[in-house]
N, C-alpha and C positions, 0 to 999 in steps of 0.2 A: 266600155268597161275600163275601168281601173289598172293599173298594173300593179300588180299584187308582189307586195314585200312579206322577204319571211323573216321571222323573228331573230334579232342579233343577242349574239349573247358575249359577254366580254370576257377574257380570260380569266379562267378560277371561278366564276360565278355559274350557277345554275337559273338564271332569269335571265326572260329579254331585259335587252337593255332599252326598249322604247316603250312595250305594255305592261313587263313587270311578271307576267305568265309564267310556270317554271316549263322549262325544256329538258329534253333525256337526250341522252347521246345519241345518233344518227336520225332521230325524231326531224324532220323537217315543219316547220308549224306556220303560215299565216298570219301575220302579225296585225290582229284590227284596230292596231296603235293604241293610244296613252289610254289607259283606264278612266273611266268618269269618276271623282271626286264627290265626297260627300255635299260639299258646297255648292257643285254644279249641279246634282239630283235638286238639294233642296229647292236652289231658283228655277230650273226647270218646271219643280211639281209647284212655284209662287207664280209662274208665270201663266203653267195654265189655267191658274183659277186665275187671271188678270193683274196680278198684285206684278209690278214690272220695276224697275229701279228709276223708270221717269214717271210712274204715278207718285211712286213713294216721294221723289224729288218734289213734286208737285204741291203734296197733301203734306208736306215738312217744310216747304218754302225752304231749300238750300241742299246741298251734296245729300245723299241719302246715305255714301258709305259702304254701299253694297258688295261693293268689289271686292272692300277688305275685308268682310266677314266670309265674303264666299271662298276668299283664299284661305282665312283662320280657319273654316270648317273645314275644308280641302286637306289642310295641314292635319289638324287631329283626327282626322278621319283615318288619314294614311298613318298617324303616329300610333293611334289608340287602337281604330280598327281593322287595321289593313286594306281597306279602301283606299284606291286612287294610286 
């Protein structure tokens, strides 16, 4: 098993500072690390129907790019929706 960290929180703030979670004062909490991102959901739900960032390389003959849109979605996810 794992050795279990709990959640840090940095002075003045009410959120860990690793998953983003909010914490109360003497609350002890389990921290299951960094929140999954909207870009990471998305290629996750690409990849289980097979669509993967080396078919798309494949079927585009060159980079597919993947990464940067998975970070771009990641980003506004966390900007617009509070995800991630």
């Amino acid at each position: 098993m794992a050795d279990r960290v709990f959640c840090a929180v940095r002075d003045g703030e009410f959120a860990c500072s690793r998953c983003g979670h909010p914490l109360y004062p003497g609350v002890g909490r389990v921290c299951p690390g960094p929140r999954t991102g909207l870009g990471d959901m998305v290629a996750a739900g690409l990849s289980a129907v097979g669509i993967t960032p080396e078919r798309v390389s494949a079927v585009i003959g060159g980079p597919c790019g993947c990464e940067e849109r998975k970070e771009a979605l990641n980003d506004w996810g966390r900007d617009h929706l509070g995800i991630g």
